[in-house]
C-alpha positions in Angstrom: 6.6 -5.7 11.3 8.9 -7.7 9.6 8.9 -10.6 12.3 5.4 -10.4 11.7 5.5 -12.4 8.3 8.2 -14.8 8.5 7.4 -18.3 7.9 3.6 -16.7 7.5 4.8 -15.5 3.9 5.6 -19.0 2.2 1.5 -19.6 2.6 0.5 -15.8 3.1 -0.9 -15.9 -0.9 -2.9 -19.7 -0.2 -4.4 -18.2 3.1 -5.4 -14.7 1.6 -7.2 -16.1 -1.5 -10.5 -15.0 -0.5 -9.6 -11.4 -0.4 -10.5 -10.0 -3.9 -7.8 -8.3 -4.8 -8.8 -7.7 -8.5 -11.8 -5.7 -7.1 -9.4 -4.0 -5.2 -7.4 -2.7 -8.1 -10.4 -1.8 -10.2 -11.9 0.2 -7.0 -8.1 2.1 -6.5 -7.2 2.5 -10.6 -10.6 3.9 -10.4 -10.0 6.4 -7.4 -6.8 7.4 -8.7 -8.0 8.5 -12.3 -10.6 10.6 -10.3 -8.9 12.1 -7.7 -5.1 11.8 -8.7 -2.6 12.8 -11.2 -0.8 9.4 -12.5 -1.9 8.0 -15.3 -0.9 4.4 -17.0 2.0 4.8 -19.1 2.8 1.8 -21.3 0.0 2.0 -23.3 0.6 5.5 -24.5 2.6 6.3 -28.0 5.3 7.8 -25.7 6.0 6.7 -22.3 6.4 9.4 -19.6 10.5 10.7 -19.4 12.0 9.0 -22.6 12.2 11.0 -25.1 13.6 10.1 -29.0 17.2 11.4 -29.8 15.7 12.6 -32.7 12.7 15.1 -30.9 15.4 16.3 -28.9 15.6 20.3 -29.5 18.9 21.6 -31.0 19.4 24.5 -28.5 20.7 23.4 -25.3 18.2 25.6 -22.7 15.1 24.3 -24.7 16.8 20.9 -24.7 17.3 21.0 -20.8 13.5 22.3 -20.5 12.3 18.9 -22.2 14.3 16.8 -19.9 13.0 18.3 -17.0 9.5 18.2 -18.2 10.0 14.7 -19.1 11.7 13.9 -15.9 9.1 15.8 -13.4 6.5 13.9 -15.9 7.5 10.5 -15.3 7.9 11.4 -11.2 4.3 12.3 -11.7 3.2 8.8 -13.1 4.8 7.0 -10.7 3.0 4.7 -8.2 4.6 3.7 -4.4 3.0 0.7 -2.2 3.4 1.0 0.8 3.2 -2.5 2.7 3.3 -4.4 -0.9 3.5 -7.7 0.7 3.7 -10.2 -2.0 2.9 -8.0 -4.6 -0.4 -9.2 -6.1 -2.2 -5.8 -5.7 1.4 -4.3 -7.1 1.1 -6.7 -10.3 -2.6 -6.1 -10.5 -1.9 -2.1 -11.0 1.3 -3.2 -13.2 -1.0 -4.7 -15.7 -3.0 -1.3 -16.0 -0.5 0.4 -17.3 1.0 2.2 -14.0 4.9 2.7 -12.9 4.8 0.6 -9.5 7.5 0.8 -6.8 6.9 -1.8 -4.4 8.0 -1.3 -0.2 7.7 -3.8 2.8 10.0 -4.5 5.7 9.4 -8.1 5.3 12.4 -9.6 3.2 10.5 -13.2 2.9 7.1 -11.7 1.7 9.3 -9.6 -0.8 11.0 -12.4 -2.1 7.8 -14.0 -2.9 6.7 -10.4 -4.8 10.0 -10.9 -6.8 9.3 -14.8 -8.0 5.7 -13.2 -9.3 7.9 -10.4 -11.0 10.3 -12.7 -12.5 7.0 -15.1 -14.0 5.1 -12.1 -15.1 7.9 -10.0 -16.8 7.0 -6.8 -15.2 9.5 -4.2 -14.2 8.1 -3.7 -10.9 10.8 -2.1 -8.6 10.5 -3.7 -5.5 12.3 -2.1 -2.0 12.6 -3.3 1.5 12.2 -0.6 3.9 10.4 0.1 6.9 7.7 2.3 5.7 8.7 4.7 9.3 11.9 5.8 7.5 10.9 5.7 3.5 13.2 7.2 1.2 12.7 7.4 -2.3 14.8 8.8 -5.3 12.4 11.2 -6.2 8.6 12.6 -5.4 6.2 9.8 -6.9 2.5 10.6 -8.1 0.8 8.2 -5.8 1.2 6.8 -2.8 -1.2 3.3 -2.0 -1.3 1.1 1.3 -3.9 -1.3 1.8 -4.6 -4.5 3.5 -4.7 -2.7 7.0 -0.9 -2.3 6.8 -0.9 1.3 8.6 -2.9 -0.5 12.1 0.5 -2.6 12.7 1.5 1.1 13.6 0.3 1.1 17.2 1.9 4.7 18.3 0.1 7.5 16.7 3.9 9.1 16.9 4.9 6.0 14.0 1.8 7.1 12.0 2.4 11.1 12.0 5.9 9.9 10.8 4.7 7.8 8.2 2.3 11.0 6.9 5.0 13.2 6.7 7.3 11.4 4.8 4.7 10.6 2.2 3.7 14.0 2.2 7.5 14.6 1.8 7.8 12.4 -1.5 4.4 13.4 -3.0 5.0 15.1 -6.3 2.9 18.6 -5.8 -1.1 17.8 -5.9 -0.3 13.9 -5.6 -2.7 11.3 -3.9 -2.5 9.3 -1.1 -5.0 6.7 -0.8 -4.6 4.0 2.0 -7.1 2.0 4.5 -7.3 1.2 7.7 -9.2 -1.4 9.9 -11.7 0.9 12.3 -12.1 0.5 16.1 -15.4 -0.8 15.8 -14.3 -3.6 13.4 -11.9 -5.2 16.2 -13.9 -4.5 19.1 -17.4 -5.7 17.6 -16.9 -8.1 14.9 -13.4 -9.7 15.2 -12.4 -9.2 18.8 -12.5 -11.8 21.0 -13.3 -14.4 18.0 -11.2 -17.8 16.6 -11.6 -18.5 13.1 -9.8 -21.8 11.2 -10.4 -22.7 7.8 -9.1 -25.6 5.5 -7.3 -25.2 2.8 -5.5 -28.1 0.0 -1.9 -27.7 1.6 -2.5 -25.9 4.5 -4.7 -25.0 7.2 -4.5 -21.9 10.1 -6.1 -21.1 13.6 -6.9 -17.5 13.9 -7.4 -16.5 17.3 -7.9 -12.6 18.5 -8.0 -10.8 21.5 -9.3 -7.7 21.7 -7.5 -5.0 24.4 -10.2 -2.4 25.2 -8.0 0.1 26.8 -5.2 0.3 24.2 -7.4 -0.1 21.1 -5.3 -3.0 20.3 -6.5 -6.4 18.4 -3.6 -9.0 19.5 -4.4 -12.5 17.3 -2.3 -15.7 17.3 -1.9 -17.7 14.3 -1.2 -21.0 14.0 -0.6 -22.2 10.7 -0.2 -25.9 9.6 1.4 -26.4 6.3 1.9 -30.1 4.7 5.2 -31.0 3.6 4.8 -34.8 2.5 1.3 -37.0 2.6 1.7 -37.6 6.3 3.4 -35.0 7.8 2.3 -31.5 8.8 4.8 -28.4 9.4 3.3 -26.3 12.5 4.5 -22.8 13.1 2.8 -19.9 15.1 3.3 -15.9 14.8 1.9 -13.3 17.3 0.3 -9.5 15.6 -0.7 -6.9 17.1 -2.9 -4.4 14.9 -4.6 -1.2 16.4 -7.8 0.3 15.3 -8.3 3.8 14.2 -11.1 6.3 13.8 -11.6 8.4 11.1 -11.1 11.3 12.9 -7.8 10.4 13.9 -6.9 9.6 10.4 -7.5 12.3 9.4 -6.0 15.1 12.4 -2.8 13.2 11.4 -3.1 13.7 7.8 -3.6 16.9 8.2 -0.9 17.9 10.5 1.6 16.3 8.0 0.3 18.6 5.4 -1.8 17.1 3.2 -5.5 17.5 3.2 -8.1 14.8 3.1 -10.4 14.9 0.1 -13.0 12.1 0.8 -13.5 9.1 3.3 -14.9 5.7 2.4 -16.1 2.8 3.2 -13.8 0.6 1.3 -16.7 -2.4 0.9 -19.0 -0.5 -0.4 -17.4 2.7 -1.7 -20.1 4.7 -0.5 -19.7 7.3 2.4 -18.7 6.0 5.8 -20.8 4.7 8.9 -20.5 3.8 12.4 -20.5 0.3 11.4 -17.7 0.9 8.4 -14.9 -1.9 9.1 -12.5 -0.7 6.8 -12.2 2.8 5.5 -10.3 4.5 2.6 -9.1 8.0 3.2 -7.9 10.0 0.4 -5.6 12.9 0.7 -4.0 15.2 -1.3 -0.4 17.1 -1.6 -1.1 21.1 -1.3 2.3 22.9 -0.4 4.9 22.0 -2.6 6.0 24.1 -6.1 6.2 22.2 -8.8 9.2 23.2 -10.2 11.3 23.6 -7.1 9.4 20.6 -5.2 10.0 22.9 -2.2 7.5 24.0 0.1 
């Protein structure tokens, strides 16, 4: 997946400009204040796991009690994307208050993430990992992952993978929210289509190929990027993204452990249809103690 967005990520923010991310993180702040347990931090009196020398209690067991209540409290409030890219949904959620982790396997598109970090001031930690072998410090609230990152998982092995390891680092009762592209969205509306738009710098050639029997949407981009008045920089990557139906989603979220709360259709936010094209699935952590985090 890294290959994937290489010399793609130097434009990947120009090119993307018509997706509304700030809709998106109103929709998914929303989602996770109904469904999940983290809650923004920085603009409460206290923030989640510091606590003043002073409030500290004198005896030592009720002393280590706060700690670990402050400690499994900010785990709680934490907030993992998964396939952050360049970080604008990340710095979006930032802004509301939330403790965001950023992941991708792509070291370009995170480098990008960390030039909008270092203009906006945030404290975003930011980590390159493929999300098939995720390891975090500790369990985190939330986990996110939009922007049909989970279809450039084409083996349904690679997804139950990815499940279980988020299920692994979800503090006990924590959200996962992601999308996915659907199988009728490649093989109806973008399969077998070439879209090429304009833009001030730069300009691309989008064409995809829909594989029928391996529900898999191959597209070739071709990106043209100007470097001086006269002169034009051509490159060209290959992706592969798979669709998925909701059913599944959700037999695989399942088997890791979690269970699904709802399913929507992530343009509208209503419940889904045959015709959905992208669909959010919501799932919730159900084993683990919360003391022990142990299952």
């Amino acid at each position: 997946m890294a290959e994937a967005y290489s010399d793609f990520a130097g434009v990947y923010d120009e090119l993307m400009d018509n997706v509304p991310y700030e809709t998106w993180g109103e929709n998914i702040a929303a989602l996770i204040e109904e469904y999940g347990i983290s809650r923004p931090v920085r603009d409460e009196e206290t923030v989640a796991g510091e606590l003043a020398e002073e409030d500290l209690p004198e005896e030592e067991e009720e002393y280590r009690e706060a700690v670990s209540e402050a400690l499994l409290a900010s785990e709680r409030n934490l907030v993992v994307e998964l396939g952050c890219g360049t970080g604008t949904l990340t710095e979006l959620l930032y802004r509301k208050g939330y403790d965001m982790i950023g992941i991708d396997s792509s070291a370009e598109m995170l480098e990008v993430a960390m030039e909008k970090r270092a203009r906006s001031g945030s404290e975003i930690l930011y980590l390159q990992q493929d999300m098939r072998e995720l390891e975090l410090y500790s369990t985190v609230g939330t986990v996110i992952s939009v922007c049909d990152c989970l279809n450039y998982l084409l083996e349904e092995e690679d997804l139950a993978e990815v499940f279980r390891l988020v299920n692994n680092y979800l503090y006990p009762g924590g959200l996962f929210l992601f999308d996915f592209n659907t199988v009728y969205k490649y093989r109806q509306v973008i399969g077998d289509t070439v879209i090429a738009e304009n833009r001030e710098n730069c300009s691309f050639i989008w064409e995809n190929y829909y594989h029928e029997e391996e529900e898999i949407n191959e597209y070739d981009l071709t990106v043209f990027v100007q470097e001086e008045e006269e002169y034009f920089w051509r490159f060209t990557e290959n992706h592969f993204q798979r669709g998925y139906t909701p059913e599944t989603m959700c037999r695989l979220v399942e088997e890791a452990g979690m269970r699904v709360l709802r399913l929507l259709d992530a343009d509208t936010l209503q419940e889904i249809t045959p015709e959905s094209e992208r669909i959010y699935v919501l799932a919730r952590e159900q084993r683990k103690d919360a003391k022990t985090g142990e299952t």
